[in-house]
N, C-alpha and C positions, 0 to 999 in steps of 0.2 A: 806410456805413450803420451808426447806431449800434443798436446790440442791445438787444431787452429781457432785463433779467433776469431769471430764475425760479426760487422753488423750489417743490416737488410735496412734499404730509404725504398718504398714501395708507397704511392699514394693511394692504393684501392685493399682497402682492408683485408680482402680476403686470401690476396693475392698476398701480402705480406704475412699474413696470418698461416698460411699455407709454406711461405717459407721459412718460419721459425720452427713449426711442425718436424720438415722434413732436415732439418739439421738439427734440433734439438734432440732427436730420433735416432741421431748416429754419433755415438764415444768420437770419432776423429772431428769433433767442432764444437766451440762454444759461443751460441749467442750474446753477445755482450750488449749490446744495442739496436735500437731501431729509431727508426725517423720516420716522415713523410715529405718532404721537401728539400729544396737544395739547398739552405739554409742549414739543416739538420743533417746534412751530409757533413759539412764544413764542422760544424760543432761538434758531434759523434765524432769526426776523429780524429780532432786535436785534443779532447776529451777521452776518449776511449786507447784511443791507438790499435784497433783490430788490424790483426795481419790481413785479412781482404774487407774491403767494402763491395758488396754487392748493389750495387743501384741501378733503380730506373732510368731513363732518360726522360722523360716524359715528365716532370713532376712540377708543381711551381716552385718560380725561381731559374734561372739558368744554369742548366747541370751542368754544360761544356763550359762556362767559365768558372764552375764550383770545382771540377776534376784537377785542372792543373794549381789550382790556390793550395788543394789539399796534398797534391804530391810533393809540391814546397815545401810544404810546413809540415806535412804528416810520417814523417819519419820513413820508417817500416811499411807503409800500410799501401798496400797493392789495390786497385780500383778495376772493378769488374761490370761492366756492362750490364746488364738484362733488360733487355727491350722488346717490344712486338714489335719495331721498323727495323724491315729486310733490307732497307736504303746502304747501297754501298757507301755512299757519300758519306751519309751519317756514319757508319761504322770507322770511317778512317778519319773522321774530322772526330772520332773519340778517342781511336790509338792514337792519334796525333798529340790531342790534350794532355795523354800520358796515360791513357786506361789502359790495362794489361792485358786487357780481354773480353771479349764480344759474343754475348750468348744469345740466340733466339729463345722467345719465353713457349714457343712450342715446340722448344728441346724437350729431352726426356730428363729426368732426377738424376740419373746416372750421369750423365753430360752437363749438367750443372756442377756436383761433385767433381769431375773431371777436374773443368775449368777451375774451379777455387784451389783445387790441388796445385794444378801446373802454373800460375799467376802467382800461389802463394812459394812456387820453386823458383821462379825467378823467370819463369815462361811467358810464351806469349800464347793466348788459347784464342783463336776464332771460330765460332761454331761451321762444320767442316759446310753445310749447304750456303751459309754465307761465302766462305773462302771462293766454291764453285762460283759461285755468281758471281764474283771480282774477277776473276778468272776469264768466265763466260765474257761478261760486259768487257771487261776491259776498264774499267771505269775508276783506273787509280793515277796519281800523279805519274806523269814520266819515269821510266826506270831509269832515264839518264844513260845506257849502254854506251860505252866506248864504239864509235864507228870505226872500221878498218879491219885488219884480219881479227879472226872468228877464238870466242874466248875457248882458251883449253881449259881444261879441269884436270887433274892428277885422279887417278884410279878409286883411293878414295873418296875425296871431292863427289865424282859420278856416282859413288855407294852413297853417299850422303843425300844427294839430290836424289836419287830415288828413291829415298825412304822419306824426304819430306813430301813429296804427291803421295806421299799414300795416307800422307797425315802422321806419320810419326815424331813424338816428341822428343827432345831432348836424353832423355830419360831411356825410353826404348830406342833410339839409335845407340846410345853407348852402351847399353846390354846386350843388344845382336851382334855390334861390330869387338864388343868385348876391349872396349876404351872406355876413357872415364869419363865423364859429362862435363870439366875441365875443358878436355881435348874436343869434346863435339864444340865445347862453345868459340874455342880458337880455329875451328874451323868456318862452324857462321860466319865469323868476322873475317875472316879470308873471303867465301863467298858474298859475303854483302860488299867486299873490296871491289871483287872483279866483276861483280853486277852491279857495282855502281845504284845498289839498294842500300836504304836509309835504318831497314828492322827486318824482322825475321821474314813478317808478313808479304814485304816486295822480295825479299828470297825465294818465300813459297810461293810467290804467283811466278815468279820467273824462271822458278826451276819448271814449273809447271807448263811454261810456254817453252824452253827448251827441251821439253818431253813431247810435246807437240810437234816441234817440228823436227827432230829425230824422229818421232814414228813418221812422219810423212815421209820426211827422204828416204826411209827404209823401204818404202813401198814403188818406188820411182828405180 
């Protein structure tokens, strides 16, 4: 089985110390590096080339202009969030930079895995109580929607959309619907057409308000 790579930019020792632990502890990843700064992001992985970098935001140095330097230049290598700010704002001025994915650090081990899994497939992972809270708030750039008659969706499409509010990934929509994850991703790209969303993320808040407000009209 081949390994993921990783490396961990954590400035509080223990906390980084605690994640080499918990990945060095499982056959599917290998620590290749670590840092403490934003600095150390950039060198680790023009240096390294791990398939995910996991980082703080927090650290010295400016991580959101360290993210998109290193997506430029760093081949392969996927950038993962881990942060204690719940801030919507923050979490999208990170997907923006080019990070794959957005984890709360009082996620559980399991849901860090997750994420490193589906960022290092080519996904996008935000941790699901954040998603909610975008959702809830509102607090993302305009979806840009087409004004005038009401978007359709083809039968599939609707199957799709309801598998993304529930949080499903790429991976398990083409296992259920029994297509190939190819075909799920030519379909994203349909729906971010017709919702006039820019990534998966305004996909999944929009499908998400479109579930909204078909449950309300159902009840009317």
């Amino acid at each position: 089985m081949t390994q993921i790579s990783l490396a961990l930019a954590d400035d509080h020792p223990l906390m980084l110390a605690a994640l080499v632990e918990l990945f060095r502890n499982t056959d599917e990843f290998s620590v290749v590096a670590t840092g403490t700064n934003a600095d150390d992001i950039f060198e680790i992985g023009l240096r390294s080339g791990p398939d995910v970098f996991i980082v703080d935001l927090m650290m010295q140095g400016n991580v959101l202009e360290t993210i998109p330097k290193l997506v430029r230049c760093g081949g392969k290598t996927k950038i993962l969030a881990f942060s204690a700010m719940s801030k919507c704002d923050l979490a999208i001025k990170t997907l923006d930079a080019g990070a794959s994915g957005y984890v709360l650090k009082g996620s559980s081990p399991h849901e860090l895995i997750e994420a490193v899994k589906a960022v290092h497939r080519g996904e996008i992972f935000i941790t699901r109580e954040l998603a909610c809270k975008l959702v809830e708030e509102q607090r993302i750039a305009p979806l840009r929607r087409l004004t005038g008659a009401p978007i359709k969706f083809t039968s599939r499409e609707d199957q799709i959309i309801s598998m993304l509010t529930r949080g499903s990934t790429n991976r398990q929509i083409a296992s259920e619907l029994k297509i190939g994850e190819k075909t799920v991703k030519n379909y994203m790209t349909i729906l971010m057409q017709k919702l006039n969303a820019r990534n998966r993320l305004e996909v999944l808040i929009a499908a998400q308000k479109l579930a909204n407000e078909r449950e309300q009209l159902s009840r009317h």
